[in-house]
Every structure is written in C-alpha cells, then in structure tokens.
VOGU-3710 file (C-alpha; in Angstrom, 3 decimals, decimal comma):
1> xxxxxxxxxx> -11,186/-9,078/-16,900  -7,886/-8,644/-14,307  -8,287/-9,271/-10,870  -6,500/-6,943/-8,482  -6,691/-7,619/-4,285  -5,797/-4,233/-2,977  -5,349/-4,803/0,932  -6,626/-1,274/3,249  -8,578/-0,780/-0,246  -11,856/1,016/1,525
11> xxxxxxxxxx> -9,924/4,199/3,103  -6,899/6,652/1,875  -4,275/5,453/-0,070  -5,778/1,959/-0,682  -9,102/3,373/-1,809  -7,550/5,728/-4,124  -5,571/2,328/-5,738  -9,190/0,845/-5,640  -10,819/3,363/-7,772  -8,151/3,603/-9,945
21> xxxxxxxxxx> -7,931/0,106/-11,067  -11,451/0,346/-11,141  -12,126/3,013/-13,485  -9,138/1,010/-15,483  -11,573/-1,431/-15,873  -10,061/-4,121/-12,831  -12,140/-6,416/-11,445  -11,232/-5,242/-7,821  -11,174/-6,489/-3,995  -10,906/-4,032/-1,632
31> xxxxxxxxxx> -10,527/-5,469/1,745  -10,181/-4,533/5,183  -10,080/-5,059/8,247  -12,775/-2,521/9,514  -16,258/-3,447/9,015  -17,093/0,328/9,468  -14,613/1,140/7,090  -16,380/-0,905/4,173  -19,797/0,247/5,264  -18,095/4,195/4,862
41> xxxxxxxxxx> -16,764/3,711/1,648  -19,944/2,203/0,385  -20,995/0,422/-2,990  -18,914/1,364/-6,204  -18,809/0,351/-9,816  -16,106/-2,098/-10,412  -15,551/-3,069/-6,525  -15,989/-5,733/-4,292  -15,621/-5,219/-0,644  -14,378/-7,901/1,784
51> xxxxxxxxxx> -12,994/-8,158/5,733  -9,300/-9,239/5,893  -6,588/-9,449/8,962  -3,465/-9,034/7,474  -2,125/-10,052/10,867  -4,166/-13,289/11,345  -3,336/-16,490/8,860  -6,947/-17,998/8,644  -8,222/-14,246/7,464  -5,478/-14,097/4,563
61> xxxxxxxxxx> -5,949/-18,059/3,473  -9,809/-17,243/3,706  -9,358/-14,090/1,228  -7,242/-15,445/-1,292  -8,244/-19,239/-1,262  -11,361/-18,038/-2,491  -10,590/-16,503/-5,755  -9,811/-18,701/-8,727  -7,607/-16,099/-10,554  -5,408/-13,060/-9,539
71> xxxxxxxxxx> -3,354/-10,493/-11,514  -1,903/-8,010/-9,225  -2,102/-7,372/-5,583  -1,472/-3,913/-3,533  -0,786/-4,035/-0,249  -1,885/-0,601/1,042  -2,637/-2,143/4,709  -1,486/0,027/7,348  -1,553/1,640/10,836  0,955/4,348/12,108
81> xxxxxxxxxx> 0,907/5,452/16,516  1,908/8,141/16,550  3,999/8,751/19,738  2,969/5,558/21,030  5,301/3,426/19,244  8,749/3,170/21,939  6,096/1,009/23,687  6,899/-2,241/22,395  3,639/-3,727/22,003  2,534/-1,327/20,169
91> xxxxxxxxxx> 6,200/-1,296/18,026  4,892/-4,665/17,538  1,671/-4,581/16,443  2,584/-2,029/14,168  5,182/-4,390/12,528  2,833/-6,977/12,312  0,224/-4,951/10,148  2,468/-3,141/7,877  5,501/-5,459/7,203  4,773/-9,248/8,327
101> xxxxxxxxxx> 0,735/-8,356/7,079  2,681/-7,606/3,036  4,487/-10,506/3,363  1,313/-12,712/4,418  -0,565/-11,439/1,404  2,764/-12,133/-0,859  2,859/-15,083/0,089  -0,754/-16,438/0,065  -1,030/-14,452/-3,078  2,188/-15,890/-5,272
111> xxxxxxxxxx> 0,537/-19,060/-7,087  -2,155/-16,805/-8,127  0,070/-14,315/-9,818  2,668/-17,060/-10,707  -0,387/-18,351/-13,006  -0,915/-15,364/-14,272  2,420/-13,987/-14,535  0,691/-10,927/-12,274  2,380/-8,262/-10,139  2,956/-6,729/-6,710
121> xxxxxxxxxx> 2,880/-2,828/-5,602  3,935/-2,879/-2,053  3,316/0,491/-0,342  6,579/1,513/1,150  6,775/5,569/2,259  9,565/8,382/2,183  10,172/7,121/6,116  11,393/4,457/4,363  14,434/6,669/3,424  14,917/8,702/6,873
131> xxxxxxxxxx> 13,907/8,303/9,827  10,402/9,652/11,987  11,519/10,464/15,629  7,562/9,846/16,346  7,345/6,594/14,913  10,094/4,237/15,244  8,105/1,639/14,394  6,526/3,114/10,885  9,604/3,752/10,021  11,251/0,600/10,407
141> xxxxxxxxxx> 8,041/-1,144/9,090  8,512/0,864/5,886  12,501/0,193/5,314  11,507/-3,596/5,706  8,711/-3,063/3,125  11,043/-1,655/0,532  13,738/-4,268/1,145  10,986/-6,710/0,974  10,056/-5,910/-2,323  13,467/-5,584/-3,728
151> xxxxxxxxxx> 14,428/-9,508/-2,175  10,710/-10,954/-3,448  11,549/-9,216/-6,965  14,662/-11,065/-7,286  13,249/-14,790/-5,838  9,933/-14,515/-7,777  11,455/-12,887/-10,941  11,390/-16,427/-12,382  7,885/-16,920/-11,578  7,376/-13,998/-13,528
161> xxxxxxxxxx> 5,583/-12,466/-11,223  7,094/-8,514/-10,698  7,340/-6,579/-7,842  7,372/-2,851/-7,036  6,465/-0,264/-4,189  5,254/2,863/-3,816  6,491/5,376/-1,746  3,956/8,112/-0,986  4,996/12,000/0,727  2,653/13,849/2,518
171> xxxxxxxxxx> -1,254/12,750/0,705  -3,752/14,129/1,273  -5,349/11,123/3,536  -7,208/10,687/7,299  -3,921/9,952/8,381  -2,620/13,347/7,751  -5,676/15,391/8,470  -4,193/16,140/11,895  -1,052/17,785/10,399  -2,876/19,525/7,632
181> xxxxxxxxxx> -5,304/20,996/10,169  -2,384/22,883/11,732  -0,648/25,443/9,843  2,714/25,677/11,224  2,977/22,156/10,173  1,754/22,419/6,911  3,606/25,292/6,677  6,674/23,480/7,164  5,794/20,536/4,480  5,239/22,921/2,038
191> xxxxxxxxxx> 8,675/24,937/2,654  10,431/21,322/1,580  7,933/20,462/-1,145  8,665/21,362/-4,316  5,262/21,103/-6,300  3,489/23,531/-2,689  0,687/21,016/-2,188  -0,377/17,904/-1,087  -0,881/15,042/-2,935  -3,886/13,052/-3,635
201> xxxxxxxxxx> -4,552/9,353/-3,096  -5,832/9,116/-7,376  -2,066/10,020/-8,088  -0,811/7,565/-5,872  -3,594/5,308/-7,584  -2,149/6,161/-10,981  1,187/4,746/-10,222  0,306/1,603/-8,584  -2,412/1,126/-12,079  0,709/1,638/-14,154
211> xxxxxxxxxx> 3,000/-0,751/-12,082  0,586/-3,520/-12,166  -0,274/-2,546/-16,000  1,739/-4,322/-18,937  3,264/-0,980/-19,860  5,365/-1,765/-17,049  6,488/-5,801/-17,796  10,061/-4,161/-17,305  10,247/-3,059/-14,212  10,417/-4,668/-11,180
221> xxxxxxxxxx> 12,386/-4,455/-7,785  11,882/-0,677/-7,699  10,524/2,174/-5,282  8,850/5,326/-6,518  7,826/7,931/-4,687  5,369/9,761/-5,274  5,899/12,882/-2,921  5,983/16,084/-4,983  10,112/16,579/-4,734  10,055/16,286/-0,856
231> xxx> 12,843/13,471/-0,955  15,176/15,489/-3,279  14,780/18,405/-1,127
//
C-alpha cells in the first residue's frame, strides 16, 4: 500500500487531498498543527492523524523519522492574515508556514521518496501569478512555492523523485467563507470565473491524486491551477 504525508491534511484543501488519496486506496497521514483541528475532522477510513509544526525542525524530523516508507507528500500547510500582513512579524510568520514549512517537509521527506522514486504536490495558488494588495505576504509565500517546486524538480529529477504544485482559485474552504458570505464579493468572483461557481476541495484532491499517481511519471516541474478559468480571464 502507498504512503502519502499530506501536511494541513485535517481542514480545507489538505483534507480534501486526504480523502482523496484515501478513497484511492493511500495509506494516508494527515497532520497538523491544531490539535482541535484533528479532533474536528475526526476518525476516517484510510487516515491517520498526527500533530506537525511545519515551522519547528524537531516536529518535522519527529513526523517523518518515524515512517519506514513514503511515496508522495502534499504540502497543503498554510495560514493567510488577512490585512495584517505589512506588519512584519506577521509577513514573517506567514513565510515561515507556507514557504520555509514546504521546504522543511521536502527536505526531511526526500530519502523517503528517493527510495521509492515518490512525488511532491506543493500547493502554490493563483496569487502566485498576481499580486493580493491584502496579503503581501501570501502572495509572496506562494510565488516562492511555485519557484520552489520548479528548482526541487530539476535538482531531485535524478533522484527520481517528481515534483508538481497545485494552484487552487477561489474553493470552497473556511478560508473563504468570509468572502462567500458576502455577495458583492462573490458577486465579483463569479463575474471573472468562467465555470460561475466555486470550487471544491475533492477537485483540488483529484489533481494532487493524479500528480502523485503513476499516470503522471511524466510530469514534473509544473503548476496547475485548478480555478475554474479565473486566471485566463
């Protein structure tokens, strides 16, 4: 049976790439660093829950030390302030979850995958592409992540170990419950979205099951988003 780590794996995004690889059959990890989190998302078929700090070395080593083999790892850890982030402890911290936290779990992940010729999906975001006046640092977090992926694609290629991002629009996730509570903004998502709805986390859970999936031993050092046409808008 494959192993997949999926970091952020007990809430949005992450727990939609959870389920997926479950119902695929994946051994899966979900970890987090929110104990309430993994208490919320509860017992499911397929799915082991565990606390990790993507920001704190001894957390990571602790996660990934302790499994003896790994086939794909999704780094779906994340935080976004929203309006908080010209302050530059919180630009920071924010950094230090959703960039330097991927390139922990690359890292303590790669002999793993190397063993098992396994794969990455990074989760990088459209505001990897333009710019969000309200969150400098999310935004520059997510251009690192998808430049990150293309430069460990390249230096692990020989490892065989492949690695790809996603690059999700407006989901339909806690994070954007705030924006699809008011209708003006909504209203204003939709106007540039092609497909007139928002996503859901199992689509964005499809992808990252195909990317780490052997129908995919081709591709590598790529983004996809997965955004219902807003980017080509």
């Amino acid at each position: 049976m494959k192993t997949a780590v999926v970091t952020g794996g007990t809430r949005g995004i992450g727990a939609g790439v959870a389920l997926a690889l479950a119902e695929a059959g994946w051994r899966v990890i979900a970890a987090s660093a929110s104990e309430a989190e993994r208490a919320a998302f509860g017992p499911r078929p397929g799915i082991e829950l565990a606390a990790l700090d993507v920001t704190n070395d001894a957390s990571v080593a602790a996660l990934f030390d302790g499994l003896d083999r790994l086939d794909g790892l999704v780094n779906c850890a994340g935080i976004l302030r929203r309006g908080e982030e010209y302050d530059i402890e919180v630009f920071a911290q924010v950094l230090d979850v959703n960039l330097t936290g991927t390139m922990r779990c690359c890292l303590a992940a790669h002999d793993l995958l190397a063993e098992g010729k396994g794969a990455i999906v990074n989760t990088a975001s459209m505001l990897s592409t333009f710019g969000g006046p309200l969150v400098p640092a999310y935004s520059a977090s997510k251009g690192g992540v998808a430049q990150l992926t293309k430069a460990l694609a390249g230096g692990w290629a020989g490892d065989g170990i492949r690695v790809n991002a996603i690059a999700p629009g407006w989901i339909e996730t806690e994070m954007t419950q705030g924006l699809r509570d008011d209708p003006a903004r909504t209203e204003g998502v939709m106007a540039r979205t092609p497909l007139k709805r928002w996503g859901k986390t199992s689509e964005v859970g499809a992808l990252a099951r195909w990317l780490l999936s052997d129908e995919a031993s081709f591709v590598t050092g790529s983004v996809y988003p997965v955004d219902g046409g807003y980017l080509a808008m």
